[in-house]
Structures are given as C-alpha cells and as structure tokens.
C-alpha positions as CSV (number, residue, x, y, z in Angstrom):
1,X,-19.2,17.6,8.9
2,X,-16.4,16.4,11.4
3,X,-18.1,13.1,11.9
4,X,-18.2,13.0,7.6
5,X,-14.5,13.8,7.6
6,X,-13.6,11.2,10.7
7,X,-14.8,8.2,8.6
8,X,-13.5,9.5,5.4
9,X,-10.0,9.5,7.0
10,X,-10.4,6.3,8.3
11,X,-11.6,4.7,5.4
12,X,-8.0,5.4,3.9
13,X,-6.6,3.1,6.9
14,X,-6.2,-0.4,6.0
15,X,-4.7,-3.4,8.4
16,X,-3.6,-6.8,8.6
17,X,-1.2,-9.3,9.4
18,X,1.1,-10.7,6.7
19,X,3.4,-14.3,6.8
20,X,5.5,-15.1,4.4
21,X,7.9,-17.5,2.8
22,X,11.4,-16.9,1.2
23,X,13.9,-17.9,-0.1
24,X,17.2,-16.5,1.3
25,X,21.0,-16.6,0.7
26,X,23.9,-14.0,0.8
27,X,25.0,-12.2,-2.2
28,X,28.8,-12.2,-1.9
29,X,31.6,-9.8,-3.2
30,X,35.0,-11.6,-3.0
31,X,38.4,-9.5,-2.4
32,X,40.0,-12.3,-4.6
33,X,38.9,-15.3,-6.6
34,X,38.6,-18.5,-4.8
35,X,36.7,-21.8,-5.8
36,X,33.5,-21.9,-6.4
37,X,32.8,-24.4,-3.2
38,X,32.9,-20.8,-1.0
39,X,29.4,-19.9,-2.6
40,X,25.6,-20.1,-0.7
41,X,22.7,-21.7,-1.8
42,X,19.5,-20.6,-0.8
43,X,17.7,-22.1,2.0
44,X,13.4,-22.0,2.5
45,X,13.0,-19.2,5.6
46,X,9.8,-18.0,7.5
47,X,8.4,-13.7,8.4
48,X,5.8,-12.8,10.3
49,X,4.2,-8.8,10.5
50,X,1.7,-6.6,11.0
51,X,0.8,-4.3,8.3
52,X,-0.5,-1.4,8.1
53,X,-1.3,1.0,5.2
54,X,-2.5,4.6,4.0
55,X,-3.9,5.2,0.8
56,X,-3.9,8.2,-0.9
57,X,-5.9,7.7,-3.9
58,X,-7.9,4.5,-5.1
59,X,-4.4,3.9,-7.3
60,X,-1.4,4.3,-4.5
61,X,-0.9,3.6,-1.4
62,X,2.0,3.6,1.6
63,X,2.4,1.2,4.2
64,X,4.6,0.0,6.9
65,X,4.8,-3.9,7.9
66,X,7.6,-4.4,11.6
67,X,7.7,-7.7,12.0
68,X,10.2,-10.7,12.3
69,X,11.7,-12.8,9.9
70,X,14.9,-15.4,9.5
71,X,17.4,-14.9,6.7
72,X,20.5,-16.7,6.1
73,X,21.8,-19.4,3.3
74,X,24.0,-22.9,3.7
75,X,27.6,-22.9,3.0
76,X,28.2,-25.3,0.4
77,X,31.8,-26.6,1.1
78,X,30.9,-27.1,4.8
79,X,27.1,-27.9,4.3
80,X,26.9,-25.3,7.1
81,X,24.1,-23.1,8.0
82,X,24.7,-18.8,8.3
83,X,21.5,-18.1,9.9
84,X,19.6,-14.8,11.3
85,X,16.6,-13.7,13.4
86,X,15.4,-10.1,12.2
87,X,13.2,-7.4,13.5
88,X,11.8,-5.9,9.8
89,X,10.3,-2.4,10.0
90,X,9.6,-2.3,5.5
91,X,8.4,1.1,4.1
92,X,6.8,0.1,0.7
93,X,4.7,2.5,-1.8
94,X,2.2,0.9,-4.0
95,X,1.1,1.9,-7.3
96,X,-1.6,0.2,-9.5
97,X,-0.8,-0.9,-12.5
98,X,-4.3,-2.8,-13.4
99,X,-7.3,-3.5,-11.8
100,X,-6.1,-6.4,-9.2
101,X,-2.5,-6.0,-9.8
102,X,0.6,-3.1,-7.8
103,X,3.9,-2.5,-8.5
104,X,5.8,-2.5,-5.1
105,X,9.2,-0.8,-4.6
106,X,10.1,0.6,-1.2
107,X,13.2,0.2,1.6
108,X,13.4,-1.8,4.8
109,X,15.1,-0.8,8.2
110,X,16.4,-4.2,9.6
111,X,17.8,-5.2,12.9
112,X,19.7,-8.6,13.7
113,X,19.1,-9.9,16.8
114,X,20.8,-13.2,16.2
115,X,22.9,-14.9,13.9
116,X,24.3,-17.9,14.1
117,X,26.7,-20.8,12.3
118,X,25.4,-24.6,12.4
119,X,25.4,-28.1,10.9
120,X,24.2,-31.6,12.1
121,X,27.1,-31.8,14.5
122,X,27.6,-28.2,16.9
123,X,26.2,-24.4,16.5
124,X,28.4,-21.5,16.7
125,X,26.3,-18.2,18.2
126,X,28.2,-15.3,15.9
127,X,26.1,-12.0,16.9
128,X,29.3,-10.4,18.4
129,X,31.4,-11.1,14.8
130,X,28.4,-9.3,12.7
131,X,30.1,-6.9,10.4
132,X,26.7,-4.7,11.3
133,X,23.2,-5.2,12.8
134,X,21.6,-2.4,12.0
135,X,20.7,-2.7,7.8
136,X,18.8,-0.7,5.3
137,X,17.6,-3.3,2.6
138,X,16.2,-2.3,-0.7
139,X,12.7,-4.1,-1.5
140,X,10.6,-4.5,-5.1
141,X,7.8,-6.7,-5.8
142,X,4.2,-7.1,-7.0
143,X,1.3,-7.7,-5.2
144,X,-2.2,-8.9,-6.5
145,X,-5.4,-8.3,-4.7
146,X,-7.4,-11.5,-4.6
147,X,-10.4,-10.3,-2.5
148,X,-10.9,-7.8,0.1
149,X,-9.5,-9.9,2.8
150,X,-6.6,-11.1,0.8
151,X,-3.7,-9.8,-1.1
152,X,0.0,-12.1,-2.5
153,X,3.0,-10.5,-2.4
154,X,6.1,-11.8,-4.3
155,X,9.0,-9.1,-3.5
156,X,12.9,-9.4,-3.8
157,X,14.9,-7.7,-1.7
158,X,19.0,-7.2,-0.7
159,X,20.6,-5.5,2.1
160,X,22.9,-2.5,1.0
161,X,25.2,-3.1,4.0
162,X,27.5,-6.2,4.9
163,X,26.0,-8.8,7.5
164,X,29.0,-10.4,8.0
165,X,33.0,-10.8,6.1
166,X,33.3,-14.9,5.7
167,X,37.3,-15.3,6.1
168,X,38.6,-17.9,4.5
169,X,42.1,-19.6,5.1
170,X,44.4,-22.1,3.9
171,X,45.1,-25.5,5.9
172,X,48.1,-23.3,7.2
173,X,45.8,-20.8,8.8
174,X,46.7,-18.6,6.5
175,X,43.8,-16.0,5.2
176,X,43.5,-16.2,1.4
177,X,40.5,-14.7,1.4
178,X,37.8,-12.3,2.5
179,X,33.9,-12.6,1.3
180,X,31.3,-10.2,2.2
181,X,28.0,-11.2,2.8
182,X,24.9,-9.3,2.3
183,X,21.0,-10.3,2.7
184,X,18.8,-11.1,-0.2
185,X,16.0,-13.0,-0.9
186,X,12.5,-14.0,-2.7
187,X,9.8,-13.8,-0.5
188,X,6.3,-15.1,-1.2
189,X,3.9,-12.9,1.1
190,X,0.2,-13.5,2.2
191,X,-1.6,-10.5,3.6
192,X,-4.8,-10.9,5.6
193,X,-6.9,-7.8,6.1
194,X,-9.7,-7.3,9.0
C-alpha cells in the first residue's frame, strides 16, 4: 500500500530545464512630459532555469522555475544600453484550457545582481544607483504541450517595483525630469522534461 501511494505521489512530480528568449524593455512613468527621444525600445535578451512542477489534477498544476535571466532595453536618444543580470525564482499555476493548450498566470520573486549602462564607446556599472534589487514581477502566458518531453511557453510579465529612476537634465545640469523604470517583457520559453 505505501509503495502504491510512493509512486502515486511521485508521478505528480514533473522536471526539466527551461531557456528562453525575450524581448525586454522598461515600462516608464514620467513625473513630467518630456520628448519622446527619453523612451526604450526593446532589446532580444536570454533566461535559463530549472523547473519543477506539482500537479494536482490531470487539468492544473503549480510549479516553481529559479533561474537566471538578463532584462534591460536601449535608450533611444543615447543609443545606450540599461542592462540587468537576474536571479528568477517564478511561481506559476497552470490551468488547462484544451487538450494541448494552459492558461499561465502566476508571480515572480526577482533579484538583481547587476545592472549596468553601455554603448560602443565605455560601460557604466550602476548596481549601487538601483532604486531596488529585490522585485516582485507579475507573470501571464500560455503554454502548449507539444510532446511529453516538450512544452512552449510565451508569457508576459512586468515588475510592480521601480528598477531604477532615469534623471534627466538640461545642458545646464539642471534636472527637468525624473522617469521610473520598471521590468517587462515577452518571453518565448522552451521546457525540456526528463
């Protein structure tokens, strides 16, 4: 009987390792209006995690993916980079909608280890300036089970908190300005399960 219940509980165990794609910028809220040329565009970013899920019935499931990923976007007036390295610990519940196909809502604890300013020219390490390091992120998405081995992922998701306040001054010096930045992004997500 133990031994019956022992395998039933660990058939409800599923792992894997998941990469992904995505494509990140900051959304920004602006204390004034200034010019457009103050806006990001998105730039093509990289994850890596290990995932890990329980599920309850055939139709929903939980899981948990830490891993690492880079977020940032480029600065169009300066055609500089705003870059950060994360450590990504995503809560996500699944729910089946059809046969192959799960909605995906869930929230994500993140943790900046780096971020930093660069262009062609010089790089500008600005962990110390970060507004925050420690972020809660909401997530949604859809996933679609291609085989037993494989599942796609496409999720959105934006940090709640500010990464970092982008000043911005007139050629006096003078601040004019203040834009808060916060992580988002569309991620394209491959899960391999063992």
């Amino acid at each position: 009987m133990s031994v019956a219940l022992l395998s039933q509980s660990q058939s409800r165990w599923e792992q894997g390792i998941s990469i992904g794609m995505s494509y990140t910028d900051y959304k920004e809220s602006m204390v004034s209006d200034v010019s457009n040329s103050y806006t990001f565009e998105t730039i093509l970013k990289s994850s890596f995690s290990i995932y890990t899920a329980y599920h309850f019935t055939p139709n929903a499931r939980i899981s948990a993916a830490p891993g690492f990923s880079w977020k940032g976007g480029r600065q169009v007036a300066e055609g500089v980079n705003y870059e950060g390295v994360y450590f990504d610990l995503p809560i996500v519940f699944h729910r089946r909608l059809l046969n192959r196909l799960f909605v995906s809502p869930g929230v994500a604890y993140n943790y900046m280890i780096h971020l930093g300013e660069g262009s062609d020219r010089e790089s500008y390490n600005l962990t110390s300036y970060a507004e925050n390091r420690h972020f809660l992120s909401f997530v949604i998405g859809a996933s679609y089970k291609v085989s037993h081995f494989l599942d796609v992922n496409v999720n959105y998701s934006q940090s709640i908190n500010t990464v970092y306040t982008y000043h911005i001054t007139n050629s006096d010096g003078t601040e004019i300005a203040d834009i808060d930045l916060k992580n988002r992004g569309l991620q394209l997500l491959l899960t391999f399960y063992h």
